[in-house]
C-alpha positions in Angstrom: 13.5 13.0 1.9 12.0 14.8 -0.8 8.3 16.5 -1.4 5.8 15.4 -4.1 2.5 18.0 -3.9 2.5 18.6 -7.3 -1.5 18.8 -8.2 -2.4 15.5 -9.8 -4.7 14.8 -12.9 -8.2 15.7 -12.1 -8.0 17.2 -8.5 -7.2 20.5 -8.0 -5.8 20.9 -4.5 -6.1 24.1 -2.8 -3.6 26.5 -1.4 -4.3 25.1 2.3 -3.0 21.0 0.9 0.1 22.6 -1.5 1.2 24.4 1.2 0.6 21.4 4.2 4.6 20.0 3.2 5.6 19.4 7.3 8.4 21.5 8.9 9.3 18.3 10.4 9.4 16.0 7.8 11.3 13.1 9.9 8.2 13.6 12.8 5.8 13.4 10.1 7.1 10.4 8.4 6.6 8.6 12.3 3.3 9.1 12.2 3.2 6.2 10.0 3.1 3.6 12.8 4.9 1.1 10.9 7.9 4.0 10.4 7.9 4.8 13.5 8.4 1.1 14.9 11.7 0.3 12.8 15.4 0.9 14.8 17.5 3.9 14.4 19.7 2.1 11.7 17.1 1.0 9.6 15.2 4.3 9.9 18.1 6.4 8.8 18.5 3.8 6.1 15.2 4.7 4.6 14.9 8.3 5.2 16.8 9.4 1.8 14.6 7.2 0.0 11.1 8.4 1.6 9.0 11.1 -0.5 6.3 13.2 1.5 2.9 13.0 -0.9 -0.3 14.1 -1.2 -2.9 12.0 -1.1 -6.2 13.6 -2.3 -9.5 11.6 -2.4 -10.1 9.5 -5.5 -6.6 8.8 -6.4 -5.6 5.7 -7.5 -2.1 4.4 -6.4 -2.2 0.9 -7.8 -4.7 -1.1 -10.5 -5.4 -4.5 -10.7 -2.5 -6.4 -12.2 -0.3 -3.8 -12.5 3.3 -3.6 -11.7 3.6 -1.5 -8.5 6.6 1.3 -8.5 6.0 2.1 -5.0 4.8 1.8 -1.5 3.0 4.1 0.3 3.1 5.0 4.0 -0.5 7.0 4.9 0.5 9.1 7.8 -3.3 10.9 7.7 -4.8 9.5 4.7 -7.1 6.0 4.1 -6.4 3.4 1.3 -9.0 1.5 0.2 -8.4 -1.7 -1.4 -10.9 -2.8 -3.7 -11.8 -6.1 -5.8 -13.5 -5.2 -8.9 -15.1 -7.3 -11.3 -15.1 -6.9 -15.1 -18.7 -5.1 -15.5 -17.2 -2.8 -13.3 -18.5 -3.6 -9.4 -16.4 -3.5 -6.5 -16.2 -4.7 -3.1 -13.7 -3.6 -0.2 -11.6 -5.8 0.9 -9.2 -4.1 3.4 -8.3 -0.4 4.4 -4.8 1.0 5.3 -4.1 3.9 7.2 -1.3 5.2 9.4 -0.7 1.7 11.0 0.5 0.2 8.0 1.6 0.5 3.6 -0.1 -0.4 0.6 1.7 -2.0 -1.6 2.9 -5.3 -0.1 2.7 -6.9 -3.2 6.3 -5.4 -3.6 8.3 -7.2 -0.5 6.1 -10.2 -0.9 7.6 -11.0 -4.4 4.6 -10.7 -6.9 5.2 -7.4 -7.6 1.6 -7.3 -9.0 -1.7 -7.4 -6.6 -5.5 -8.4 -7.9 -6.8 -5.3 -5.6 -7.3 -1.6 -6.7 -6.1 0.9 -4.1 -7.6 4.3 -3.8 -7.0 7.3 -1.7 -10.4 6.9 0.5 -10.2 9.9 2.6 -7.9 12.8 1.7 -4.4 13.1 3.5 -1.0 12.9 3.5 1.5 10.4 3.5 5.2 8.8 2.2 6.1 6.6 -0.2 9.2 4.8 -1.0 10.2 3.3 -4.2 9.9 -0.3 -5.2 13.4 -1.1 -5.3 14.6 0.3 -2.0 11.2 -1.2 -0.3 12.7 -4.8 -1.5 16.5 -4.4 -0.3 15.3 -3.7 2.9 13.1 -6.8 3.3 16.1 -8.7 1.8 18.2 -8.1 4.4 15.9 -10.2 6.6 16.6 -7.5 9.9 13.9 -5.9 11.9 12.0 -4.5 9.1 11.4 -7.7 7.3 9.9 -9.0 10.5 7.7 -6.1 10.9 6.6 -6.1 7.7 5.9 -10.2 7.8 3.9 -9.3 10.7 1.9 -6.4 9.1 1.1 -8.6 6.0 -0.7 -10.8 8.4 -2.7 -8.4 10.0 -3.6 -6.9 7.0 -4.5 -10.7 5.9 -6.6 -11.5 8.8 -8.7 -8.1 7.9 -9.2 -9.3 4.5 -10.6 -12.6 5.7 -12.8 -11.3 8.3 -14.4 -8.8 6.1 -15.1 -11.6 3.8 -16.9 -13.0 6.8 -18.6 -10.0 7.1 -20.2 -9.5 4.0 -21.2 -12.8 3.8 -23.0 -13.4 7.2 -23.7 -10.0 8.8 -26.1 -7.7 8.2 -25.8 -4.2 6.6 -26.0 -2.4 10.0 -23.1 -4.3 11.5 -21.2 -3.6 8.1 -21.8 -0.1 8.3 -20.9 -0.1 11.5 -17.5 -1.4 11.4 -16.7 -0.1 8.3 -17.2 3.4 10.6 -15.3 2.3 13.2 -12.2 1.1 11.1 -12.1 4.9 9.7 -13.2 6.5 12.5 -9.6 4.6 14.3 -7.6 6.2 11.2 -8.7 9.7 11.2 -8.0 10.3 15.0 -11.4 12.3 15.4 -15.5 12.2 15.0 -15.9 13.1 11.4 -15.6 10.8 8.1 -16.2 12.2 4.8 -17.8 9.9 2.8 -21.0 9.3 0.4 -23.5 6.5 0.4 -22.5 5.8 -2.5 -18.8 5.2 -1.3 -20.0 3.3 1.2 -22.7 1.3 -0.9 -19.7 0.4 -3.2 -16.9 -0.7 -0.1 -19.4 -3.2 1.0 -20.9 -4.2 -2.0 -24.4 -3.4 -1.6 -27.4 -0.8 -3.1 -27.0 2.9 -1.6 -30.5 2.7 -0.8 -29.5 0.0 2.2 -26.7 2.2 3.4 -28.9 4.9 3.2 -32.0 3.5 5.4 -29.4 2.1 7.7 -27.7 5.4 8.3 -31.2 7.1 9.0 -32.0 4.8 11.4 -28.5 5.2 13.1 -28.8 9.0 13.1 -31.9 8.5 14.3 -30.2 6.0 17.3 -28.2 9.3 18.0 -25.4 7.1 16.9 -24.1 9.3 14.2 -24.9 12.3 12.4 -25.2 12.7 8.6 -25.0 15.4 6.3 -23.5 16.4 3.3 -21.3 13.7 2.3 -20.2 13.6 6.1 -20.7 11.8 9.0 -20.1 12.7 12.3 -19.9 10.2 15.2 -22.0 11.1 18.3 -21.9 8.0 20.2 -18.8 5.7 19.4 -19.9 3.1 22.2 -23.0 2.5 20.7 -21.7 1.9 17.0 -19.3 -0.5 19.0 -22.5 -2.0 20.6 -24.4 -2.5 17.6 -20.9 -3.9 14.9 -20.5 -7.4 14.3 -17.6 -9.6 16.5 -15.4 -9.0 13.3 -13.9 -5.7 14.4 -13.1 -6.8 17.8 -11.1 -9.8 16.0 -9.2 -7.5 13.4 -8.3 -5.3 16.0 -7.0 -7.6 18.4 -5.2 -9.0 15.7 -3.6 -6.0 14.5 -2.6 -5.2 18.5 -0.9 -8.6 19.5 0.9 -8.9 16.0 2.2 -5.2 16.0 2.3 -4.8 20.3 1.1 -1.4 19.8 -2.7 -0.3 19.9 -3.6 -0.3 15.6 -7.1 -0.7 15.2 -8.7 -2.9 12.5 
């Protein structure tokens, strides 16, 4: 297992990120849920292969249409993957954090994917290069399994976010879409702009923004800055649409462990 925290072009990472490589890198690496699931053999098959990376926000680890060199792991990072249109527009269609990899284009055999992935919210993470990524879904053992099983989670989001967008309002969209980070980031604070938002779900800023006002004024959440806070968790569940409930359910009988959507 090697380290990658080499600054990359355009971000400038502090001292605190260059200097976050783990002590434990083989710990770390687990908190990848989908790491941490595979058997002993396969695990210390993959280990060699597995670089720790930094993920800082904005970075892009695949384009549309382009060939993918590697899988990555998020251990405390978010992917977003994102359909963009030719004037430039984009719409999310799925996030990945530490329950599963981007990149499944590789094991899936089109090696290419239509979706732009970018680093979402700043983390950490592991990645594995194409080539080893395929052997070990060729040898049709537990991996391949768990991976088969991941893709269709990660479908089932996909599909009920296209739901979503089409027949929900921006409230409920805003609320799962806080929910589904808020799951990844294992505490009360996002970082992220209306304009992030406005562009995940595909709509004007200036929805996202009177919908967030009128949540902070709810007492649901708590904006500032570029960041929201979570004060009330219970009632964003209250007030999102069925389509988190289904994704996460999904994710928890396909991968018998408790991944949200």
């Amino acid at each position: 297992m090697k380290c990658n925290c080499e600054p990359h072009s355009g971000t400038t990472p502090n001292a605190a990120r260059l200097w976050s490589v783990p002590l434990d890198p083989v710990q770390s690496a687990k908190k990848n849920r989908l790491l941490a699931r595979l058997p002993d053999a396969e695990w210390q098959r993959w280990l060699p292969h597995l670089d720790w990376v930094d993920l800082p926000q904005g970075r892009v680890l695949h384009e549309s249409g382009h060939a993918l060199d590697h899988a990555y792991f998020p251990t405390t990072a978010i992917v977003s993957l994102l359909n963009v249109t030719q004037d430039g527009a984009s719409t999310e269609i799925a996030v990945v954090g530490n329950e599963g990899v981007v990149g499944i284009a590789l094991f899936m055999g089109g090696d290419s994917t239509c979706s732009r992935a970018v680093v979402q919210s700043a983390g950490f993470g592991f990645r594995l290069k194409a080539q080893p990524m395929r052997d070990e879904f060729e040898r049709s053992g537990v991996a391949m399994h768990l991976l088969l099983r991941y893709t269709q989670a990660l479908m089932t989001q996909m599909a009920q976010v296209a739901v979503c967008n089409r027949h929900h309002s921006i409230a409920q969209q805003l609320c799962r879409c806080l929910l589904i980070h808020l799951d990844r980031l294992g505490g009360d604070e996002i970082v992220m702009t209306h304009e992030a938002i406005a562009s995940m779900l595909g709509v004007r800023r200036e929805g996202v923004t009177e919908t967030a006002l009128k949540l902070q004024a709810a007492g649901l959440i708590r904006y500032a800055r570029g960041r929201i806070t979570v004060l009330d968790r219970s009632g964003l569940e209250q007030r999102a649409c069925e389509c988190y409930g289904v994704v996460s359910n999904e994710y928890r009988r396909l991968l018998s462990d408790r991944v949200a959507a």
